[in-house]
SERO-945021 format. One record per residue (C-alpha): x, y, z; residue in three letters. Coordinates in steps of 0.02 Angstrom, whole numbers, plus 50000, padded with zeros to 5 digits. Layout:
BEGIN
XYZALA
...
//
This chain:
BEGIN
506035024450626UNK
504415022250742UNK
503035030750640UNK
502365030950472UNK
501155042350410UNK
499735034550340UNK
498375045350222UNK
496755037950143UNK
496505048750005UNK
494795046849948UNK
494245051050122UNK
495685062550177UNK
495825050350328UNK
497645052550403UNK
498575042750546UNK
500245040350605UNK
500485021850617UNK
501665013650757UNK
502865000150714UNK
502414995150857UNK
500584988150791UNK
501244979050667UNK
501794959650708UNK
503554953750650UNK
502754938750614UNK
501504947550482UNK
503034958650423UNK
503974939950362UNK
502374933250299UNK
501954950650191UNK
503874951750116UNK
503954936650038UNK
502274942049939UNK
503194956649889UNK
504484947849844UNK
503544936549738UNK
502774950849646UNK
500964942949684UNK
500144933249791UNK
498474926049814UNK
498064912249958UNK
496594905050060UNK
496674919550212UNK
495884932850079UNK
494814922049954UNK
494374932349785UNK
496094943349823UNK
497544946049721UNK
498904959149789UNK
500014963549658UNK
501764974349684UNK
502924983249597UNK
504554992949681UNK
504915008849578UNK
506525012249653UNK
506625015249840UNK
504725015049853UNK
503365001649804UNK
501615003149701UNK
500364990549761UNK
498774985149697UNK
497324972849772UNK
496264963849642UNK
494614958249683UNK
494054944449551UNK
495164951149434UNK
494794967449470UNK
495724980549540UNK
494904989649710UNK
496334997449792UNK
498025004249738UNK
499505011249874UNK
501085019749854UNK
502175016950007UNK
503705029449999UNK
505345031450063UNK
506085042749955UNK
505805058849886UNK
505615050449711UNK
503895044749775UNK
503055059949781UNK
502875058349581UNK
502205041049583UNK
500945047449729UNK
500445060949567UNK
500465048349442UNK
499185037349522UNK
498135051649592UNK
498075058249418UNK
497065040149376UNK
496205037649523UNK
495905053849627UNK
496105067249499UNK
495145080049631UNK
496705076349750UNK
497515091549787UNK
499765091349789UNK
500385090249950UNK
502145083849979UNK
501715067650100UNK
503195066050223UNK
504055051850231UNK
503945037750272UNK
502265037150183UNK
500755025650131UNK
499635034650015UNK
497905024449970UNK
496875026749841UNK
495255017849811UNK
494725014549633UNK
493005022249561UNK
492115002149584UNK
492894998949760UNK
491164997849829UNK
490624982349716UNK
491904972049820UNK
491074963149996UNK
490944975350129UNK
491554962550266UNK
493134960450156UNK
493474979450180UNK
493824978750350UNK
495394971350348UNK
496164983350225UNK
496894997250320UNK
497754981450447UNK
498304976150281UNK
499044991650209UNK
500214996250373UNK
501084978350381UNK
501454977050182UNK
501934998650205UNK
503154993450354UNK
503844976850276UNK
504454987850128UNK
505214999550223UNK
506134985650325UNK
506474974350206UNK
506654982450048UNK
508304978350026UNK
507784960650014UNK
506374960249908UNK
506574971849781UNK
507324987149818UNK
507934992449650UNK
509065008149686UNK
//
């Protein structure tokens, strides 16, 4: 597997992401996180990432000061086209149905996402593509519940 497809949904923004952009070193760092179930740490003050595996596939969520500002379903199975609905139905209700092909990440921004710092946004879409490929790499390390 090379490419994963990649879709902002608030903005409809859609990319295929290369492996090949994502350090090995990051993809270590990001699974033990995930394996952890939460992490917060010095490199993004204010920010708690949060993750749950529902199956094959992982729900994510990034906290800012408790709060939560950005929510991704990274899929692998076909299983994850319902959590992709459930989430959508909370935070992007407008979204149309589409069956994402997989391998996926599916973002969703929630409704006070612009009350976090704008200079902390900028890192989020690096962010997103290493935890998306360390699941699908390593999910049968850190949580791969199937």
């Amino acid at each position: 597997m090379t490419e994963l497809y990649h879709l902002t949904v608030h903005i409809g923004h859609l990319r295929m992401l290369p492996r090949g952009e994502v350090d090995d070193s990051s993809i270590q760092a990001v699974s033990k996180w995930i394996r952890n179930g939460t992490e917060t740490n010095s490199i993004f003050p204010g920010y708690t990432f949060a993750y749950k595996p529902a199956g094959a596939n992982l729900v994510s969520h990034h906290l800012h000061n408790g709060q939560r500002v950005l929510s991704s379903v990274v899929g692998v199975d076909d299983q994850a086209q319902q959590l992709v609905k459930t989430v959508a139905a909370e935070l992007a209700p407008y979204w149309h149905e589409e069956t994402l092909p997989l391998p996926f990440c599916a973002v969703f921004f929630d409704a006070d996402f612009n009350r976090s710092r704008t200079e902390h946004k900028l890192w989020f879409g690096d962010y997103e593509r290493v935890a998306a490929w360390a699941w699908i790499e390593k999910r049968a390390e850190i949580g791969d519940q199937q």
